[in-house]
N, C-alpha and C positions, 0 to 999 in steps of 0.2 A: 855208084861206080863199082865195078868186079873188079878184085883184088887181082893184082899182075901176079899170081903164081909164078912165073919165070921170070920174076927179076927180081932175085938177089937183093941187090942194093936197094931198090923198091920199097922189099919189105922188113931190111933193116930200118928206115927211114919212119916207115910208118910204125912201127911197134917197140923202137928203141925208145923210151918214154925220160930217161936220163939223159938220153942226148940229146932229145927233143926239150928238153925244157932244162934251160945253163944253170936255174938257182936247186937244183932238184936236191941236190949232196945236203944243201942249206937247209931247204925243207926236212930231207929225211933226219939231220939234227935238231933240229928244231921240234919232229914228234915224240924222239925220244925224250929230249929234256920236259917235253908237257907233259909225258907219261910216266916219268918219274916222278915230278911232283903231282899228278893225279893217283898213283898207288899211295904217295904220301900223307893223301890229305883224305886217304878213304880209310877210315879206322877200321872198318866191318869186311873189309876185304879178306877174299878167303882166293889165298896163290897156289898154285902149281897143283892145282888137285888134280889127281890121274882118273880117265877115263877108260885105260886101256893101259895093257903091257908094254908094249909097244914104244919106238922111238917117238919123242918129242909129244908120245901122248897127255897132255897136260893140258888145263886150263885155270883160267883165274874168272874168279867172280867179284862183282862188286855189287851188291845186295842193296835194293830200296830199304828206307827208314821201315816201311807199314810193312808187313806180309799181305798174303793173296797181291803181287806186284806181278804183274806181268816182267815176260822175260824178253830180249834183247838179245839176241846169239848172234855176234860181230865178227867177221872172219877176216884175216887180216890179205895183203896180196902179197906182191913179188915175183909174177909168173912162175908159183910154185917153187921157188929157190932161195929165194930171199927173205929177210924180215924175221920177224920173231911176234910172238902175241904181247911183250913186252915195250915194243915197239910203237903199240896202238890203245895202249890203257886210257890214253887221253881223249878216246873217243866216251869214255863212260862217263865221268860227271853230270856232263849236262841232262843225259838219261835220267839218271840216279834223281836228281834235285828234280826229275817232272814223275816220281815216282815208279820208274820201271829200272828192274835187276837185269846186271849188265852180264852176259860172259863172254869173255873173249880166247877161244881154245889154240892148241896149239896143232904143229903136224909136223912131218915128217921134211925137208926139204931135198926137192930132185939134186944132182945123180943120187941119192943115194936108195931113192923110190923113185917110183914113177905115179905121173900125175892120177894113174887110176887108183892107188893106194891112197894118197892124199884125199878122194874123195870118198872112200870107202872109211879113212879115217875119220871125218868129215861126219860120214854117217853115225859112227859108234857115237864121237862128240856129241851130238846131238838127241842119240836116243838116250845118253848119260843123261844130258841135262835134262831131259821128258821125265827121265825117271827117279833123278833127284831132286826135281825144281823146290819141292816142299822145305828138304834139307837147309833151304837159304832163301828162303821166305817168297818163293817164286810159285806163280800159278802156272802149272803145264798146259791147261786149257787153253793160254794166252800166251803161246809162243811165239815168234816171228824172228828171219831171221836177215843177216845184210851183209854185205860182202862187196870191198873192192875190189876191182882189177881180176888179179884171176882168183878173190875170195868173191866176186861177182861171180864168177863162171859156177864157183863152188856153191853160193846159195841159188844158184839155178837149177844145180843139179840134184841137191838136195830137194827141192820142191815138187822135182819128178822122180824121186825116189818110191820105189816099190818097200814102204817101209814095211811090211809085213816079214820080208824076206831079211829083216834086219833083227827085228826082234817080234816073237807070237804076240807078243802083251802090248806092242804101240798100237797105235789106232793108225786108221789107212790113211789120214790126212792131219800127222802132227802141227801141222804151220799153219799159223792162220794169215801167212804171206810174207815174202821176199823181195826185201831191195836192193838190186844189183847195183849197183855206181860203178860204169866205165868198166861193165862187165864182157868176159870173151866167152860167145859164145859158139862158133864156128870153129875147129881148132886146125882146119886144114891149112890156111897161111903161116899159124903158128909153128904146124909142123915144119915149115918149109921156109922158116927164117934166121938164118946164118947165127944169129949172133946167139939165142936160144938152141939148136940144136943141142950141141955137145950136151948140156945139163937134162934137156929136157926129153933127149931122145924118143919122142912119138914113132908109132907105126900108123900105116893106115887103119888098123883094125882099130885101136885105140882112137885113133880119131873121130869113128865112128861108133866107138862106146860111150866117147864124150866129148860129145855136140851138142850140148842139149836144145839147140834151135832144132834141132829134124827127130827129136821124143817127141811121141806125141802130147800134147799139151796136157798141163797138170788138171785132176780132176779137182782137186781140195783147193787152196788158198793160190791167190793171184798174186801177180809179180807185176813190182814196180819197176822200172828200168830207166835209167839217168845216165849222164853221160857230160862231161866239160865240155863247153862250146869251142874252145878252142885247141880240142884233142884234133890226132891226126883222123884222116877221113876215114882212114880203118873201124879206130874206134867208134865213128859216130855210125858207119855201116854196121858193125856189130850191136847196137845199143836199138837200129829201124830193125834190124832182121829179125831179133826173137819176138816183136810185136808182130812183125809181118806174117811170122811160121805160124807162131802158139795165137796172134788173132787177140783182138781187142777187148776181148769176154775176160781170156788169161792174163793179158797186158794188160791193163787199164790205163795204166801210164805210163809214157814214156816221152819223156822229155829231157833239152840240154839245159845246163845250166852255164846260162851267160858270164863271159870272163873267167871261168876258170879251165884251169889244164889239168892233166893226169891226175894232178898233187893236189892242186889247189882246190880240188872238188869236194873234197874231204871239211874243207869249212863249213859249207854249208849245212853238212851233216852235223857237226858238234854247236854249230851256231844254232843256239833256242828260236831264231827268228827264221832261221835257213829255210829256204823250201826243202831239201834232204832230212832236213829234221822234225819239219811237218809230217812227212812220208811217212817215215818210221813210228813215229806219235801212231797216226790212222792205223798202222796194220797193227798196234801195239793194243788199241780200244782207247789212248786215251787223248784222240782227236776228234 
């Protein structure tokens, strides 16, 4: 189904993901208090290291026991405005205990950037961590990265990055693959939905800097893409369309995950048994 661009209410409906789901407040307390006690219970955790000058450039790491540990580069969401990398630590344990090092960076939050800085931040994060992986016992060879919501849109975009144009010394394909979860990849309804405007202020030009469903498909590492079965139909349109643009070679997967919503997608992934946690394993080598 084509997104109703002229209806307003429409596409408040379909992308308000707090109104859409009544326990959502619960949840989002509910990740904090696990990510509290998961920075707690990570002795080797290494916080707020700066990547860059810049606002909110920051990240935390949480390091496997072994060195040569592949790395985990988790981006957090919030349609760019929201959340904190604090917010999402409790995605690492389970990582950590199947031997791969977690980092979960920080960014800037809209108004006060806009979403193309976010991913330009996104970018530095990234080639930080390529260029420090050693520093914390991580193998750069064995990168990959995951992102919800619009940290989905961000590890999409990062997988079609021209990393050369980032730094001379990265190699042309850092990632050895990206799992989006309930990622936006189309940002033209986005632009054009009441209750995000004011923060997120898009142009058209922007929106067509960053779409990454209509870049052409990445050369280097493949993208997984997920999505809650029981997301509005926006979401699950955005989740068929970057298979459909980038093609089944770059997609490999894409699939929903039954019984959950926006929020509740996020289990699957820190669940050892989860299918989202399998994913991540595979692009990680240790599936």
């Amino acid at each position: 189904m084509r997104p109703r661009l002229d209806d307003p209410a429409w596409l408040d409906a379909q992308y308000n993901n707090r109104a859409r789901v009544p326990e959502a407040m619960a949840i989002l307390a509910r990740w904090a208090q696990a990510s509290a006690l998961a920075r707690e219970g990570s002795p080797g955790k290494r916080l707020d290291l700066r990547y860059g000058d810049g606002p909110n450039e920051t990240l935390d790491v949480f390091p496997a026991a072994r060195p040569g540990a592949p790395v985990l580069f988790f981006i957090h969401g919030g349609y760019w405005r929201a959340l904190d990398k604090s917010d999402l630590s409790f995605v690492a344990p389970s990582f950590v205990a199947d031997g791969a090092t977690v980092v979960v960076p920080n960014y800037a939050l809209c108004p006060s950037v806009t979403v193309e800085d976010i991913a330009l931040q996104m970018a530095r994060a990234l080639a930080w961590t390529w260029r420090h992986a050693a520093d914390f016992g991580g193998d750069a060879s064995r990168l990959a990265v995951a992102g919800h919501s619009a940290g989905g849109h961000l590890a999409a975009m990062l997988l079609a990055c021209r990393w050369k144009l980032v730094g001379e010394d990265l190699p042309l394909a850092p990632l050895s693959g990206a799992l989006a979860i309930s990622g936006l990849y189309d940002l033209e309804p986005v632009r054009l939905t009441p209750f995000l405007q004011g923060d997120l202020r898009l142009t058209p030009s922007q929106v067509a800097r960053l779409s990454p469903a209509f870049f052409p498909r990445p050369k280097g590492g493949k993208l997984f893409a997920a999505v809650g079965g029981d997301e509005s139909d926006e979401f699950l349109r955005h989740n068929q369309l970057i298979r459909d643009q980038w093609g089944p070679t770059a997609v490999p997967v894409c699939e929903t995950i039954s019984g959950s919503n926006h929020f509740t997608v996020l289990e699957s992934l820190v669940d050892p048994a989860g299918r989202l946690h399998e994913l991540a394993l595979r692009l990680l080598g240790l599936r």
